[in-house]
C-alpha positions in Angstrom: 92.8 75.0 -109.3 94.2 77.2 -112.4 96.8 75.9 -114.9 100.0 76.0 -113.1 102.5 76.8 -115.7 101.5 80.2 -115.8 103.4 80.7 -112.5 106.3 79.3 -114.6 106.4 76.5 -112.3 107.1 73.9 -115.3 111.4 74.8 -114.6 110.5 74.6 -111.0 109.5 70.8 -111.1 111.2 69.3 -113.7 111.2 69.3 -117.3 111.6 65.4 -117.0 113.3 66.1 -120.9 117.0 65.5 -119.7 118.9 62.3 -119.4 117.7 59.5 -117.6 118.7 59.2 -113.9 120.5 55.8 -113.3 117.9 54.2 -112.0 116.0 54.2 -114.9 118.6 52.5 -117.2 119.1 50.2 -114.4 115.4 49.2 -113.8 115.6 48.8 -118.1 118.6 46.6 -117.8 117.6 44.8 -114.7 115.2 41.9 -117.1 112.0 42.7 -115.2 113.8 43.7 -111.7 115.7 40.5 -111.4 118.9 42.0 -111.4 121.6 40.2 -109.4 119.6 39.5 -106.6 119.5 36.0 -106.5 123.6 35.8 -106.2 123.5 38.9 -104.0 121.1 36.7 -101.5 123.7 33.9 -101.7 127.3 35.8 -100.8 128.0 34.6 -97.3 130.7 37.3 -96.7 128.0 39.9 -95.8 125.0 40.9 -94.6 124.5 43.2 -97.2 123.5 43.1 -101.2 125.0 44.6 -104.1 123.8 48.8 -104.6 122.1 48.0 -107.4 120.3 44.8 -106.0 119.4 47.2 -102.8 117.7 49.3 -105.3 115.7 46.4 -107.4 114.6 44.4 -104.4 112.5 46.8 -103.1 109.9 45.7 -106.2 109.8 43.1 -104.3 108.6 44.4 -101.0 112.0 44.4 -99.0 114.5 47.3 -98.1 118.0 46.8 -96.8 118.5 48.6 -93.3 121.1 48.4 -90.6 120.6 49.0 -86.7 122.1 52.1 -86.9 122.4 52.0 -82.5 125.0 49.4 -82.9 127.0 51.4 -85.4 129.8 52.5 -82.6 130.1 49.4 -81.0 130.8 47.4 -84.7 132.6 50.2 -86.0 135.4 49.9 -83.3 135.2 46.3 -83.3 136.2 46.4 -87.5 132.6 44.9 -87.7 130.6 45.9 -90.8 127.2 47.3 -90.0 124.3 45.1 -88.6 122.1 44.9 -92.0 119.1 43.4 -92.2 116.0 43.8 -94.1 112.4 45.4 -93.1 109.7 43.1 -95.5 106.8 44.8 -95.8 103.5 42.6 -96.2 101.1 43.7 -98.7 97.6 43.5 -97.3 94.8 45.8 -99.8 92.3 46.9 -97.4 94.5 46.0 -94.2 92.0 42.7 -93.7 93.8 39.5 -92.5 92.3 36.5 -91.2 93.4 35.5 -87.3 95.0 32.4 -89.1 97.4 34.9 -91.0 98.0 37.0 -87.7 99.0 34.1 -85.9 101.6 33.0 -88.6 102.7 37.0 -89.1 103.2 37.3 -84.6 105.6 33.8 -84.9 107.8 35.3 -88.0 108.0 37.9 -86.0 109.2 36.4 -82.7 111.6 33.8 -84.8 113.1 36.3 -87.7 112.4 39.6 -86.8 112.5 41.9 -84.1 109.2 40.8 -82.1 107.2 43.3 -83.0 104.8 43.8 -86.0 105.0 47.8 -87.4 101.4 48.6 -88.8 102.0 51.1 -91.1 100.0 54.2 -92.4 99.3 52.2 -95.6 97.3 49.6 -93.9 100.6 46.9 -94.5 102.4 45.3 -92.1 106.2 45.6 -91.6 108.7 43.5 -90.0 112.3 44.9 -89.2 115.8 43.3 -88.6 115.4 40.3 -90.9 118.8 39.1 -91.4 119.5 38.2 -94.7 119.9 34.3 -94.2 116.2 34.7 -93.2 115.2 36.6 -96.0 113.6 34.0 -98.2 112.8 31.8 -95.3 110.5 34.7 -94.3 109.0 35.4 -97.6 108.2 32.1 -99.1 106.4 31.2 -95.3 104.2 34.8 -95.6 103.7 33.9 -99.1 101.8 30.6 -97.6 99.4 32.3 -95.6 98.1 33.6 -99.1 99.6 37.1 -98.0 102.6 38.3 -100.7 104.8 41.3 -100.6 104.6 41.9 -104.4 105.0 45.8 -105.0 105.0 47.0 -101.2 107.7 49.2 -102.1 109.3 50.2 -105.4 108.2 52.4 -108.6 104.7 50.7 -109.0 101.6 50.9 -107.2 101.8 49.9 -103.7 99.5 48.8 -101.2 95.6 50.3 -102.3 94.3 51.6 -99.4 89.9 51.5 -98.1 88.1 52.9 -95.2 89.1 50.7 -92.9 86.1 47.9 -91.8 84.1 46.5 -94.9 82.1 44.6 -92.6 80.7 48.4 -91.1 77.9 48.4 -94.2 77.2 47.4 -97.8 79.1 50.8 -99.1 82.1 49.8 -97.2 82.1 46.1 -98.4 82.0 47.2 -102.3 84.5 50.1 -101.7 86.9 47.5 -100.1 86.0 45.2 -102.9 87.1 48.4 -105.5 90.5 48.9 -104.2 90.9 45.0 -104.0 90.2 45.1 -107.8 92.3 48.3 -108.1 95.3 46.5 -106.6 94.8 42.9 -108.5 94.9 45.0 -112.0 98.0 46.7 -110.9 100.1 43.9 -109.6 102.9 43.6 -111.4 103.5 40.9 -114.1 107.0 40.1 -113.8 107.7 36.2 -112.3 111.0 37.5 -110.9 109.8 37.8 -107.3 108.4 34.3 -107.2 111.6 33.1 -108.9 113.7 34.7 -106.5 112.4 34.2 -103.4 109.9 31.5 -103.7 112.1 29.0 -105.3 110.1 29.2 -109.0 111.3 27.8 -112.7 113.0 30.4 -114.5 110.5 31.1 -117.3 111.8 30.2 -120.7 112.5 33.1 -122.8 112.6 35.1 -119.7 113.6 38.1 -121.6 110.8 38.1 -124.0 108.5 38.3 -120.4 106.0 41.6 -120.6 104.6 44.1 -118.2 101.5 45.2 -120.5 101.0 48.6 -118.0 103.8 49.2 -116.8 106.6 48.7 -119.1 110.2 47.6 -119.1 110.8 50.6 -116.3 107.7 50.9 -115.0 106.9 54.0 -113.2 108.9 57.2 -112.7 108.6 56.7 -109.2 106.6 55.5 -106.3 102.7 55.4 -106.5 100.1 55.3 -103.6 96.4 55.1 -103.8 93.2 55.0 -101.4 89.7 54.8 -100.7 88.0 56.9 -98.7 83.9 57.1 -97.8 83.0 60.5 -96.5 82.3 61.5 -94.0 85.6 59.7 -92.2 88.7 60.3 -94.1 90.7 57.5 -92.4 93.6 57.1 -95.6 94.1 60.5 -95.7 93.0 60.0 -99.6 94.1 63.5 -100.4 97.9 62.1 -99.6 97.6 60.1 -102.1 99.2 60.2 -106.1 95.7 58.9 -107.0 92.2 59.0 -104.6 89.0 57.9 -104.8 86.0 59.5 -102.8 83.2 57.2 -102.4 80.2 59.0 -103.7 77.1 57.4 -101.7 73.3 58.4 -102.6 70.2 56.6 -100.8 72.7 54.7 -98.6 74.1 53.2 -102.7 77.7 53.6 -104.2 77.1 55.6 -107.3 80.8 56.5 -108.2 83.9 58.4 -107.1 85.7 61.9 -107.1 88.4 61.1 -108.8 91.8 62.8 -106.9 95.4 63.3 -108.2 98.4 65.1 -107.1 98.7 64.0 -103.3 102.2 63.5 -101.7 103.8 64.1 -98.5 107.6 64.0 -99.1 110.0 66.3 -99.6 113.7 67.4 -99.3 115.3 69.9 -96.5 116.5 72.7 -98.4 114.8 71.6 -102.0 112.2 74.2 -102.9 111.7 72.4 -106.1 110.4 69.6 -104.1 107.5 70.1 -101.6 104.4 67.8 -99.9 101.2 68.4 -101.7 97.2 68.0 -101.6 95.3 66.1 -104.2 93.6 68.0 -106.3 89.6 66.9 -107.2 89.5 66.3 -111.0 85.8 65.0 -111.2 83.3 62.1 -110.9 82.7 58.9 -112.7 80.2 56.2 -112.6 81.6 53.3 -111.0 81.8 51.1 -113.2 84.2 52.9 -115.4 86.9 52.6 -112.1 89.4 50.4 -113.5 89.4 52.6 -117.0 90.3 56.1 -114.8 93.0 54.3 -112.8 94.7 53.3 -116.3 94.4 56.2 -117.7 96.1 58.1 -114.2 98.9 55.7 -114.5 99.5 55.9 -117.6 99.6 59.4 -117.6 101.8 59.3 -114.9 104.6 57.0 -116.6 104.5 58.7 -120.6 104.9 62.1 -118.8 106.6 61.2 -115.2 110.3 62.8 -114.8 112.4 60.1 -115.4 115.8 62.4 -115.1 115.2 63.9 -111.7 113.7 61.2 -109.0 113.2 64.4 -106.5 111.0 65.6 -108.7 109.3 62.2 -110.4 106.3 61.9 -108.3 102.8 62.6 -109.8 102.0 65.8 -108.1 105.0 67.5 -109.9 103.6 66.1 -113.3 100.5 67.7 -112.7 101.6 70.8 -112.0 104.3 71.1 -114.8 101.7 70.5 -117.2 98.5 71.0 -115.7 94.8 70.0 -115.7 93.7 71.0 -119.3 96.5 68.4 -120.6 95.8 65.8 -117.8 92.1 65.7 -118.8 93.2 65.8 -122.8 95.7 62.8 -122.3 92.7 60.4 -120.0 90.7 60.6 -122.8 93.2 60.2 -125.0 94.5 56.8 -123.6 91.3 55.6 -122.3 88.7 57.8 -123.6 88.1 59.0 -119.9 86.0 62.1 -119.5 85.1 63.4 -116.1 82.1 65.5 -114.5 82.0 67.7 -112.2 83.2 66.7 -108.7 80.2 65.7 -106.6 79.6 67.5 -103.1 81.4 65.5 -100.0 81.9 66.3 -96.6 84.5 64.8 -94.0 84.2 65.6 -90.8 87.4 63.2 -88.9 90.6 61.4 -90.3 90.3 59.5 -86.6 89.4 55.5 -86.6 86.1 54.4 -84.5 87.8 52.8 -81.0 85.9 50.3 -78.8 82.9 48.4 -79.7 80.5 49.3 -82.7 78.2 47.1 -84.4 77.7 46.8 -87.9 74.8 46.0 -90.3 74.6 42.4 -90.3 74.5 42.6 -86.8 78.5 41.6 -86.0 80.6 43.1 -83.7 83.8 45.2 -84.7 86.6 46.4 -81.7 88.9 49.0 -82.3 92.1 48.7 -80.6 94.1 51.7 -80.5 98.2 50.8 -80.8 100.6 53.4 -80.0 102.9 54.6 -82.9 101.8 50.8 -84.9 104.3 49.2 -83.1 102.5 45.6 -81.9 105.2 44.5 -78.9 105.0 43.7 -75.4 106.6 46.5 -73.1 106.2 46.7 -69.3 102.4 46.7 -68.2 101.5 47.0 -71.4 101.3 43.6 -73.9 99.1 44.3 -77.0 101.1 41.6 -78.9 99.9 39.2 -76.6 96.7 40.3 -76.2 96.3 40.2 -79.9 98.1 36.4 -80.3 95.5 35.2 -77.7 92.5 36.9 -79.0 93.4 35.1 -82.7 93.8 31.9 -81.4 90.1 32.2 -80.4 88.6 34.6 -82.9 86.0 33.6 -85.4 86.5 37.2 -87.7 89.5 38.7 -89.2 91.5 41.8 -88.4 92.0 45.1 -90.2 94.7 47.3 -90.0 93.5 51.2 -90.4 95.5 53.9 -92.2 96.3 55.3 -88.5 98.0 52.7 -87.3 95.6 51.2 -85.4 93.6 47.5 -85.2 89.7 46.6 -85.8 88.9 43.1 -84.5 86.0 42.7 -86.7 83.3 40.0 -87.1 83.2 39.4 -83.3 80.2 37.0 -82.5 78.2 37.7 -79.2 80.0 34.7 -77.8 83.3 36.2 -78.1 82.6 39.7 -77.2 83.1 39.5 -73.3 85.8 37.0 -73.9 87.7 39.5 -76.3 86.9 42.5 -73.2 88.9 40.2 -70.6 91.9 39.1 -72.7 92.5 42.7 -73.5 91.9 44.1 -69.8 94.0 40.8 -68.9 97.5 42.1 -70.8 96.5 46.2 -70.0 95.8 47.1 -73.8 94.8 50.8 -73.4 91.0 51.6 -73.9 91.0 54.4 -76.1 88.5 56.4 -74.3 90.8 57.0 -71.3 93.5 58.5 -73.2 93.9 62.2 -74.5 92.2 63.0 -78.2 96.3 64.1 -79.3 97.1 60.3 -78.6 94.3 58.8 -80.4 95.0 61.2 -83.5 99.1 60.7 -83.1 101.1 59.0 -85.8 104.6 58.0 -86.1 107.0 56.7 -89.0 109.6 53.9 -87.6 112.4 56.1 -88.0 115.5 54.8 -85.8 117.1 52.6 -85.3 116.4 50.6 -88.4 115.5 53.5 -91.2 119.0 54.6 -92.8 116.7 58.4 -93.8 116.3 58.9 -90.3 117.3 62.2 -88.6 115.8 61.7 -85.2 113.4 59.2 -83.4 109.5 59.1 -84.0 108.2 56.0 -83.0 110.4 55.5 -79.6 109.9 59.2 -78.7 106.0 60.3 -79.5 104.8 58.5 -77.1 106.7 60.1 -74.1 106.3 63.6 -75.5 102.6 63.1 -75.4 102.8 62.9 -72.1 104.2 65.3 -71.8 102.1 67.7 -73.9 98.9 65.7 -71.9 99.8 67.9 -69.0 98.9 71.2 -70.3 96.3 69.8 -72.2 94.3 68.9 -68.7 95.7 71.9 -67.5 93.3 73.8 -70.2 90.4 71.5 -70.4 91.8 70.3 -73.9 91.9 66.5 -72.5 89.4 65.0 -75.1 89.4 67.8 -77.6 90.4 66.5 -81.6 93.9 67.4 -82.3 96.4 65.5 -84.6 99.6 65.2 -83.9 102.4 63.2 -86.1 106.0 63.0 -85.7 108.9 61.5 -88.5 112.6 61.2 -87.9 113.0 63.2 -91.7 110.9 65.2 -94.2 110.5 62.1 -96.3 107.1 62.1 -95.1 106.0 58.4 -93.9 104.1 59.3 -91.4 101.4 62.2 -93.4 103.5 65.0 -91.0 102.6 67.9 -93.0 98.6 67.1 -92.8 98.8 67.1 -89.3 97.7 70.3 -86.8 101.0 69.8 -84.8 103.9 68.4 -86.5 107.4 67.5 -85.4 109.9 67.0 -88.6 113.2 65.3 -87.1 116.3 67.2 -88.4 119.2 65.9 -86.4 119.3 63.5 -83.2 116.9 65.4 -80.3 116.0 68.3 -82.4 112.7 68.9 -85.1 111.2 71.3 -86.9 107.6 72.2 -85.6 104.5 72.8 -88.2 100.9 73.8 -87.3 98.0 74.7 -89.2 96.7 72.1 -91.2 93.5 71.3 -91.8 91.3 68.5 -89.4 90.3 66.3 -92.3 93.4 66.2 -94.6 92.7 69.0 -96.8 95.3 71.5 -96.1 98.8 71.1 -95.6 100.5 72.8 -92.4 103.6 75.0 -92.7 107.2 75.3 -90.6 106.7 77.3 -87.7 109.7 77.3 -86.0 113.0 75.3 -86.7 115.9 73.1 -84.9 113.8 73.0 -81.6 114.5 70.4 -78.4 112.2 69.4 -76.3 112.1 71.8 -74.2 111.8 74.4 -76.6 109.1 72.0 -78.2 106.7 72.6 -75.2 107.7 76.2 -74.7 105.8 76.7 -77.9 102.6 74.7 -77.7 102.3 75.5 -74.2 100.8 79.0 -74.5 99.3 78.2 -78.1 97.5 75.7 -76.3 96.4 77.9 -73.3 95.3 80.9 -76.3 93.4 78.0 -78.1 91.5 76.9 -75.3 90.9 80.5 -74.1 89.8 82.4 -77.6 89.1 79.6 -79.9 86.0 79.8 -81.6 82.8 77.7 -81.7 83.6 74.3 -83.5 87.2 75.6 -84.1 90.0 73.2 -84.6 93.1 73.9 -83.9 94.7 73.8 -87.2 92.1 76.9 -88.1 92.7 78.1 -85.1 96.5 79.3 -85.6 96.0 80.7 -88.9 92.6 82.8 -88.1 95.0 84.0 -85.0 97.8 84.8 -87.5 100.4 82.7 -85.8 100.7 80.7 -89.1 99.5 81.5 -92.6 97.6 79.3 -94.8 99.2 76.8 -97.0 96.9 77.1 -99.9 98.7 74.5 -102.1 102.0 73.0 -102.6 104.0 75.4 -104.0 103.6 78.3 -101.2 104.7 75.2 -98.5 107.7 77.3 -98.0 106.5 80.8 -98.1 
């Protein structure tokens, strides 16, 4: 890609030269993101913390959220909302031992709202923890050895890996890699075990350091993943900062090295807009933890710290572009790339059902509807998943698409595993369309205060929906994703989906197509403000022209454009032409 700032896109994205938004001085002030928190957590009168402390405390891996479908009913009772908090587990990799899942599924069932979110990040989430519960919570995930450091907040969150490290040797050192990745990034500040784990108040507090990251750490939010061609399962290219296993005689050599990935962006904002990593080169392995510094540190000396819409990583690269990126990583950490090495991906899909790996162990995946672990008529996953731990002799991973590998399964265990899931009617994968196994689906209501619309509550029952004129045109088990969010905020990877539903207000979405199969091109708004109705009215005949004209091999992403019912979102910036 050329130097951007020849388009003049540098007043486009931010100068980041004016004065410093207010969360910055407050994240400065805040002595290493302690704030008032501690007082905050101790005010009985409400349910809720101080704004500023609502800011802070995501460092520490917990947002403040209200049930927004109670919001009537308290409003004309002269209630104040129902807030609560959503924690969100930090878990590199997604592996957790069936010890942790047993302790996560009772926290659950006791403080939260029975049901574990598996998110896109690989992390677990827990929603409509009530603030006397808060710490409780915490401090009894902390003892399973699992933390909730930096799941959220302006740092590096949760490092994402090809989900399974058990598959083969490759995918054990990767997941080793982002393991490493995380540990060097986790920040240094004592505050959250001082807070919420009951820990001494360090003497001379103020004097305490963050030798990466700084008094205000980063300009905004920062997400990174592994990926291992030829299965793009983290959607790397989503990513602020990627790495693309390079593998040669079945032996990790290095990585691509990727920068510039992010899916958010604002309704009626063209200065903000999701974006592709791009592919800055290839480095030997071993200099891994050197090129991550050097991103991040690029990232926070020339990050906009006056405009937060515009703070992420992809806007820094393109206001100053890839001649100055590459000057300033050698600069800081004498980094100097190669040239990209050749990759191919062929899915962003997870493997379902049984597969066995190298060392002769057994791995299931376990395909979960929109992440959400709960028990709903006919259908009890949760359970399934409680009883399978109590006998399981692996771990479990959670996969960037929401879904669960049961991995390490002995012989033994395998047809005991088969009957506890056929027992509580967990869905085998294989009898469901392709658009369900490549749906995803952010929370959205009633819990996320960004929300426009439902996601999670609603995908499901529009996919059946769309399932009917996929068997009508033989499209049953043909490769499509499909993602829906309640806003533009972009949890849920929307805009690197084929189909995409955008929520804009309660029952009605914006609809994108065209992106590529394997996470390497965006899609673009096709229509906007659409019900349901109107929803299938479109895909309906695209869906009867794609199964009738398509090409050999063609997906449907590449369909639409070649057919010119879209164009080609060729980077960022043209997202909205």
């Amino acid at each position: 890609m050329s130097n951007l700032n020849d388009k003049n896109y540098k007043s486009l994205a931010g100068n980041g030269e004016g004065k410093l938004s207010s969360f910055e001085v407050l994240k400065e002030s805040s002595n290493f993101l302690r704030g008032t928190i501690s007082e905050s957590l101790k005010n009985p009168i409400t349910g809720s913390i101080s704004e500023d402390d609502q800011l802070l405390i995501k460092f520490h891996g917990t947002y403040q959220q209200q049930n927004r479908d109670l919001d009537d009913e308290r409003r004309k009772q002269k209630l104040e909302p129902l807030y609560s908090f959503l924690i969100r587990v930090r878990v590199p990799g997604g592996v957790t031992t069936a010890q942790q899942w047993i302790v996560l599924d009772t926290l659950a069932d006791k403080y939260a709202d029975k049901t574990l979110k598996l998110t896109t990040r690989q992390a677990f989430q827990f929603h409509g923890v009530l603030k006397r519960n808060l710490k409780t919570t915490m401090q009894q995930i902390n003892q399973t050895l699992l933390d909730t450091i930096a799941a959220c907040g302006d740092v590096t969150r949760n490092v994402m890996s090809s989900a399974n490290p058990y598959e083969s040797a490759v995918h054990a050192e990767v997941a080793q890699d982002a393991k490493r990745v995380s540990d060097h990034f986790t920040p240094k500040s004592n505050a959250y075990h001082e807070i919420f784990l009951n820990g001494e108040l360090i003497a001379g507090g103020e004097k305490e350091d963050e030798p990466i990251y700084g008094r205000t750490y980063l300009p905004r939010k920062f997400k990174t993943a592994f990926a291992i061609p030829e299965r793009n399962d983290t959607d790397v290219l989503s990513n602020d900062m990627g790495f693309i296993a390079i593998v040669e005689d079945g032996k990790l050599k290095g990585y691509n090295l990727t920068v510039g990935g992010g899916m958010a962006y604002t309704f009626g904002n063209r200065a903000t807009y999701p974006r592709v990593a791009d592919i800055m080169g290839y480095f030997p392995k071993e200099q891994l933890l050197d090129v991550a510094e050097a991103v991040i540190l690029f990232q926070k000396e020339h990050g906009n710290r006056s405009e937060r819409k515009n703070a992420r990583l992809k806007y820094t690269i393109d206001r100053w572009g890839h001649e100055f990126f590459h000057a300033e990583i050698a600069r800081t950490k004498g980094v100097k790339l190669e040239s990209p090495r050749l990759f191919t991906f062929k899915t962003l899909g997870d493997k379902y059902g049984w597969s066995q790996g190298e060392d002769g162990l057994w791995h299931y995946g376990v395909f979960i509807e929109g992440g959400k672990v709960g028990d709903r008529s006919g259908y009890g996953a949760k359970a399934a998943l409680r009883e399978i731990s109590e006998i399981h002799d692996g771990v479990f991973i959670l996969t960037g698409n929401q879904n669960i590998v049961i991995a390490n399964v002995s012989e033994r265990n395998k047809p005991l595993i088969d009957a506890i899931l056929k027992k509580h009617n967990v869905l085998d994968a294989k009898d469901i369309s392709a658009l369900r196994r490549n749906s995803i689906a952010c929370a959205a209501l009633p819990h996320c205060g960004l929300a426009f619309a439902e996601a999670e509550r609603y995908l499901p029952s529009f996919i059946d929906r769309v399932d009917e004129a996929l068997k009508e045109n033989g499209l049953f088990q043909d490769e499509i994703t499909i993602r829906m969010t309640g806003c533009a905020n972009g949890c849920g990877r929307p805009f690197l989906a084929e189909i995409a539903m955008v929520g804009r207000a309660p029952g009605l979405y914006n609809l994108y197509l065209g992106a590529g199969f394997t996470g390497q091109r965006l899609n673009k708004l096709y229509k906007e403000m659409l019900t349901e109705a109107q929803l299938l009215d479109e895909l309906r005949p695209l869906l009867a022209d794609y199964a009738q004209t398509r090409q050999k091999n063609e997906h449907f992403g590449d369909f639409v454009i070649r057919k010119g019912y879209i164009k080609a979102t060729t980077h960022g910036i043209n997202f909205h032409e």
